[in-house]
C-alpha positions, 0 to 999 in steps of 0.5 A: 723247682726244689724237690728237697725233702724236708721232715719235721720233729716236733718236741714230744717225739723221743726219735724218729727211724727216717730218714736217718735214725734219731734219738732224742733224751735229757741229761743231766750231763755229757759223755765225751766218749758217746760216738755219733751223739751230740749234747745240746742246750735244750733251751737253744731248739725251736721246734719242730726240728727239721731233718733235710739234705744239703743246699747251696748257701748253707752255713753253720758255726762248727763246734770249737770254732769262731765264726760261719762256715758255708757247709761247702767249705766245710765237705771240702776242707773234711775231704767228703766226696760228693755222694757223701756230700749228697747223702748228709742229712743235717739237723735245723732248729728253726734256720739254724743248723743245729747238727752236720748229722753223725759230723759236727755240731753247731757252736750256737747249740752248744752246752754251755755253764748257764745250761739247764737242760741237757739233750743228747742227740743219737744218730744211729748209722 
């Protein structure tokens, strides 16, 4: 029935070109002013990381807020038509949604003050 495709990133890889754009490296802090990049707890990613589209019943923590959110919610309250809705990739560690891609991270991946190791995350449109 599902015709979903699903990429893997294992850990070694530094970024991959499809089927969108990702960079990976460590930090040693953020820059608030990278656009499209986001900066995660290394130590939060499972890997391989997976890329894939959207699907019904799926959820995250937004970056900033408290508690779920099904990402239905979210394309509809961030006024995101469907196209756009069908053409968002997003970035899972494990089942976890770690990045709505290029949109918003997930709280759960989130640099915090016991963070060790820093990854930035570029999406290149």
């Amino acid at each position: 029935k599902s015709t979903k495709r699903v990429y893997n990133i294992d850990s070694m890889e530094t970024g991959v070109d499809y089927p969108c754009t990702l960079r990976f490296e460590e930090v040693s802090g953020i820059d608030e002013s990278s656009p499209n990049a986001l900066f995660v707890d290394k130590e939060t990613l499972k890997y391989p990381l997976t890329v894939r589209k959207w699907e019904n019943g799926d959820y995250f923590y937004p970056l900033g807020m408290q508690g779920k959110k099904k990402l239905s919610k979210y394309f509809k309250d961030e006024k995101i038509d469907i196209i756009s809705k069908e053409n968002q990739w997003l970035l899972y560690s494990e089942n976890d949604l770690v990045w709505v891609i290029g949109r918003r991270g997930d709280e759960r991946f989130k640099v915090s003050e016991t963070t060790e190791n820093i990854v930035k995350i570029t999406f290149n449109k």
